[in-house]
N, C-alpha and C positions, 0 to 999 in steps of 0.2 A: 759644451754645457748648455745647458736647455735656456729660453730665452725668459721666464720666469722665474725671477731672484728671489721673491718674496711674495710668500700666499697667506694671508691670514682669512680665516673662516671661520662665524660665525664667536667670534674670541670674547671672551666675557673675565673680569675680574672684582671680585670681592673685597672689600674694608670692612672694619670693626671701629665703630666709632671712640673706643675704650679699648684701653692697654689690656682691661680684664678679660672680655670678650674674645679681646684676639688670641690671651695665652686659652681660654677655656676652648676655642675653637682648635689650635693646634692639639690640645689631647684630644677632644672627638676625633679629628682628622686620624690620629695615629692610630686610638682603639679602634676607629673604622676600617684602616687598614689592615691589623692586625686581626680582626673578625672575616676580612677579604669582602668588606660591604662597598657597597654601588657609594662615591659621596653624595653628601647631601644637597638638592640643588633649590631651595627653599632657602629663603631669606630666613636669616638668626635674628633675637630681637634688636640687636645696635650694628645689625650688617646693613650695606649697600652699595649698590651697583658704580664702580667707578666706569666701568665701560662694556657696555653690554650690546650682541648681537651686529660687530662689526666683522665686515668681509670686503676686503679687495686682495688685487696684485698690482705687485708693480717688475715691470721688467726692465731687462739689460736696458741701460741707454735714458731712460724713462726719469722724470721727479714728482712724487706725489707731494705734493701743499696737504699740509693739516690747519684747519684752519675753525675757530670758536670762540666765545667767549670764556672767561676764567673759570675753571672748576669743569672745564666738559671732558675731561678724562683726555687732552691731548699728550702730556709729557708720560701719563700710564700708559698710553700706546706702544708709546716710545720704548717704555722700558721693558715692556713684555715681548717686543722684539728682537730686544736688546738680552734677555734672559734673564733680566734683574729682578723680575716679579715672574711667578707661574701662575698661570691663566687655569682658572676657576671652570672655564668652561671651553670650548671648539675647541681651536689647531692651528699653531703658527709654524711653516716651516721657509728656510730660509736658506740658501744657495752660496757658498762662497764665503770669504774673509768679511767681515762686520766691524766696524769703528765708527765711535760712537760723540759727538760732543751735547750731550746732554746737559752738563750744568758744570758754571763756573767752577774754577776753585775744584776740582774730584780732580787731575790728570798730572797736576807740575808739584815738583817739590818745592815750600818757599822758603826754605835756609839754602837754597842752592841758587846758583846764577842761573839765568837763561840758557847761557850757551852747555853748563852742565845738564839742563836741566833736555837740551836738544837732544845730547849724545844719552842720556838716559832712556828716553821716549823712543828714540830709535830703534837702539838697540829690541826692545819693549816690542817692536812691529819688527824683528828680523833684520835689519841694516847691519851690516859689521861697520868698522871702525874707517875704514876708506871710503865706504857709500855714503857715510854720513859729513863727510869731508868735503866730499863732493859735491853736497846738498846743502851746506851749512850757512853761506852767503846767501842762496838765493830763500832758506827760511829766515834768517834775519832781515832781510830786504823787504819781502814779503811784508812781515809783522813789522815794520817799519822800528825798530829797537835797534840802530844802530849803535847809540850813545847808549844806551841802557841793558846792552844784551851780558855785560858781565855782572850789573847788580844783582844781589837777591832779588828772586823772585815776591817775594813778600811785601820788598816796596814798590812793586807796580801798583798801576792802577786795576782798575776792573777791566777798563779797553784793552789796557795794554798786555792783560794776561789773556783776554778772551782772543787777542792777535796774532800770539804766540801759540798758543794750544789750538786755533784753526789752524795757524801755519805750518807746523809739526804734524797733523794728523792727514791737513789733506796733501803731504809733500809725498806719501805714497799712494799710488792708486791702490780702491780696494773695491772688490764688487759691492760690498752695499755700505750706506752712509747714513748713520742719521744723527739731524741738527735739530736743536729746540732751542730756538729764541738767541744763541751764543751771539747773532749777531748784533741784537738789540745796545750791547754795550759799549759798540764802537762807532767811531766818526762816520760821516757820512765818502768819504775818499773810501776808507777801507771796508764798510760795505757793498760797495761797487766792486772792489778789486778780488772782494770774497765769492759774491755772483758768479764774478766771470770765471771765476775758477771751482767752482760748482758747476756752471755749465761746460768746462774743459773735461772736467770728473766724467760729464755727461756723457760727453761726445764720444768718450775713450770706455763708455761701455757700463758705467757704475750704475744701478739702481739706487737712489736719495728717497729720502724719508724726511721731509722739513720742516719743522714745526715754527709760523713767528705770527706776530698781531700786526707784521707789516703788509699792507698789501704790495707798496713798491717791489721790497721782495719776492714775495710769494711770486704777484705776475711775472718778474724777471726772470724764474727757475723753474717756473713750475708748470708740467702737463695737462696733470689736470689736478683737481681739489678734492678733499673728503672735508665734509661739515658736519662737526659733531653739535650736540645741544646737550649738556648731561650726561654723559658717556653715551649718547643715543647715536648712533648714524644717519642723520637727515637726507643728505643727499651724495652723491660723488659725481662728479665731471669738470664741466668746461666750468675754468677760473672765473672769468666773467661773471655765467649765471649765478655760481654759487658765490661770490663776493655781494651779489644784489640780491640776492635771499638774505644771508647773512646782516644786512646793513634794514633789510627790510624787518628784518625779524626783531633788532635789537633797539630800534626806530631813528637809525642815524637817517632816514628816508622822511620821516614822516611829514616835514615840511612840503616834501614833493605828491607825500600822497593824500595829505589832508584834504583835499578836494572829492575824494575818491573814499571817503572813511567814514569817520564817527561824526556824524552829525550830532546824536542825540549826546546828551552828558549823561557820566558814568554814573548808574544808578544807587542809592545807598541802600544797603541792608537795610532791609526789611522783616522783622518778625510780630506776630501778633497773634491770630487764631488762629492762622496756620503757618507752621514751620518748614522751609526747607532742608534735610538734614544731607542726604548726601546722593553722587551720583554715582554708580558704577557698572563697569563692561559687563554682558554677559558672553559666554561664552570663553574667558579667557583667564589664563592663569591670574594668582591675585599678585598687583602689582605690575602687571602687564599690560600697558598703555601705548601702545605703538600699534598703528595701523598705514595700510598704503593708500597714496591716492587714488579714488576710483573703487576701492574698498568699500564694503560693507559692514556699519557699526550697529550694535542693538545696545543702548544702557535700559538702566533703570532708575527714575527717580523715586526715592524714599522721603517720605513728608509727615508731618502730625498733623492734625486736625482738631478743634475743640468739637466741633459738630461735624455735620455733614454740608458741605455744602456743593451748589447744584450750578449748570453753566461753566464753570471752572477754564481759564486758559492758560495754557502753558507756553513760555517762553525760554528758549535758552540762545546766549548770546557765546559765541567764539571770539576771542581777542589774541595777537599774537603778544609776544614781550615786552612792545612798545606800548600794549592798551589798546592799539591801533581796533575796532569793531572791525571783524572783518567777513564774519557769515553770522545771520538766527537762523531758528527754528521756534515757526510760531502755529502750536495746535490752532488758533483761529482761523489762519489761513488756509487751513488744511479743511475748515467745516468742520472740526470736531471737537465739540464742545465736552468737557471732563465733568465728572462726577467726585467729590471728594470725598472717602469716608470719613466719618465719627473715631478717630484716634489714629494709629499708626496703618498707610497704605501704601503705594508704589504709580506711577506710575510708566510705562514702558514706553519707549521710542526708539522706532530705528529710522536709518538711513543707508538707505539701500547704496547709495552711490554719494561717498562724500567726497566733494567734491574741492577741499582746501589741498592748495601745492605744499610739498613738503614744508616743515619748520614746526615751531613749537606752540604749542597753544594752550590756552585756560577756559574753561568754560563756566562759566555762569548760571543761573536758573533761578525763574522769579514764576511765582501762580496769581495770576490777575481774576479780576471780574470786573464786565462793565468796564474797562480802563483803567481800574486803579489795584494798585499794587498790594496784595494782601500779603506773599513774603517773597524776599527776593536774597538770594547767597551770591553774591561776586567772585566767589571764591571756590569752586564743587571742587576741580580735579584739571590738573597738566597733564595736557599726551601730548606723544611724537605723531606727527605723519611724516612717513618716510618716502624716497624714490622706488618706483617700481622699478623693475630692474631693465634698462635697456632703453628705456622713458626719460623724457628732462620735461617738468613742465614748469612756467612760467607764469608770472601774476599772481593775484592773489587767492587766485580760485580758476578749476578747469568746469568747463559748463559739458553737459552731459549732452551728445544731442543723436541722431538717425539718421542716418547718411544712405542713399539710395540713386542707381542712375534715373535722368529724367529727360525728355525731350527738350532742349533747350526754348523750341515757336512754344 
């Protein structure tokens, strides 16, 4: 069997904010098929991205850590490799036997005891009637329900069912595996004892898919990391750096990096004779906000003006999620003084080589003269920078530089 379990590429999946959206989407969906038309890859007006434009693998032997804050599209992962949701966009293909513990409460029956609820489960994954026999102490042991394994199911606890349904599922080896959070509900004894047998799954060959908010875990399991931000894919690799992006980005850091950050205080909205109204990419689909480090971005800003006015500077400020200031962009510095016109104009910026490490960001933009703040928006537009592919970079910012041999005298 080839050594890659699990390829997802470039996988993308849609919601409907409304019950109504989503039945009126399923009949386009059918009359589009029924016409034999290409679907539609254009946001509806109450659709959005829960996970858009991820791609890894993960092979024999291997655990990929999913790792985010709440709402970044980790347990949709999940389930779209699980086959629970169909993917809107790329291609997930998947190698071998799949078992899944995705969420509490979906896998035991609670008017039945544990130990029925064993020989059911089994059966469920192939075991006859002797194999399960043979197994049956060491999953009660396991799930430590010794006193409890002939209760109903339905008076256990949350631990005590999420101990039982890991002990059941991981009591057979299966090529691919994936967890979301199940362990979060139990003792600290039997998250250790769950680890270690996650990394026995490991060793004996299974590709893992692990989704928790714990780091302890993560690093005890896991190979390397994927870090989402909004169903966006920020970065994948080594557990370490992406734990310190992560923590960087969300400002569990900021104490350590306040020395290194926002001197200046966060500026207020500003509007008066001239307005700032919005910013956005050229070049790129609408609603497409991800770019790589070391990329090149061109916006546009759109402004009003009661008159014209002359000298003009432009500023825009980059903050990560913590607020943390972490790059400008200031036309002064550059020598180049703006001209404003008499009602609605634009003005254009690029950056050839931007220079922020992956993670999330908001950008800002204010129009000065002289020093003082004629209008300022705190608020323009969130984009991703992502990892380039085969790249890890580190800190807060990569610096651009020309590298040449030289005579050392």
């Amino acid at each position: 069997m080839p050594n890659e379990l699990i390829l997802v590429d470039q996988i993308g999946k849609k919601f409907h904010r409304t019950l109504t959206g989503a039945f009126l989407h399923s009949l386009a969906t059918m009359a589009r098929k029924a016409l034999r038309l290409r679907p539609k890859e254009s946001l509806g007006k109450d659709e959005f991205w829960a996970v858009r434009d991820i791609s890894f693998i993960v092979e024999r032997g291997e655990c990929l850590g999913v790792i985010g804050p709440n709402g970044a599209g980790k347990s949709t992962l999940l389930k779209l490799i699980h086959r629970e949701h169909r993917a809107d966009a790329g291609r997930i293909i998947t190698l071998g036997s799949i078992k899944s513990l995705l969420r509490i409460d979906s896998g035991l029956q609670p008017l039945l005891s544990g130990r029925e609820n064993i020989y059911i489960r089994c059966q469920q994954m192939g075991l006859g009637k002797g194999e399960t026999d043979a197994k049956l102490d060491e999953i009660i042991v396991f799930a430590g329900l010794e006193e409890a394994i002939d209760a109903p199911v339905k008076t256990y606890s949350d631990g005590m069912y999420a101990r039982l349904e890991f002990s059941i599922a991981t009591s057979v080896q299966s090529d691919i595996l994936l967890v979301d959070e199940i362990l979060s509900v139990g003792d600290i004894a039997f998250q250790i004892r769950a680890l270690d047998r996650l990394n026995q799954l490991k060793r004996k060959g299974a590709a893992i898919v692990f989704v928790s908010h714990s780091e302890m875990n993560v690093r005890h399991v896991a190979d390397r990391c994927l870090l989402l931000f909004n169903g966006r894919q920020i970065a994948l690799g080594n557990p370490d750096a992406l734990f310190y992006k992560y923590y960087e980005s969300v400002g569990y850091l900021n104490n350590r990096l306040k020395p290194l950050g926002d001197s200046m205080q966060t500026v207020k909205d500003v509007s008066g004779p001239v307005a700032v109204k919005s910013l956005r990419a050229t070049g790129k689909a609408e609603g497409e906000l991800t770019v790589r480090t070391g990329g090149s971005v061109d916006w546009i800003l759109a402004y009003a003006a009661e008159s014209e006015i002359l000298d003009a500077n432009l500023t825009l400020h980059f903050r990560n999620l913590s607020g943390l200031l972490v790059a400008s962009v200031d036309s002064g510095l550059a020598g180049v003084p703006l001209r404003l016109q008499a009602g609605r104009g634009g003005i254009g910026v690029c950056l050839p080589f931007l220079s922020l490490t992956p993670g999330c960001y908001r950008v800002a933009a204010g129009l000065s003269v002289a020093g003082e703040w004629l209008a300022y928006n705190g608020f323009l537009l969130e984009f991703y920078v992502v990892q380039n592919k085969m790249t890890a970079y580190h800190g807060l910012i990569v610096m651009d530089a020309r590298f040449e041999s030289r005579d050392p005298s």
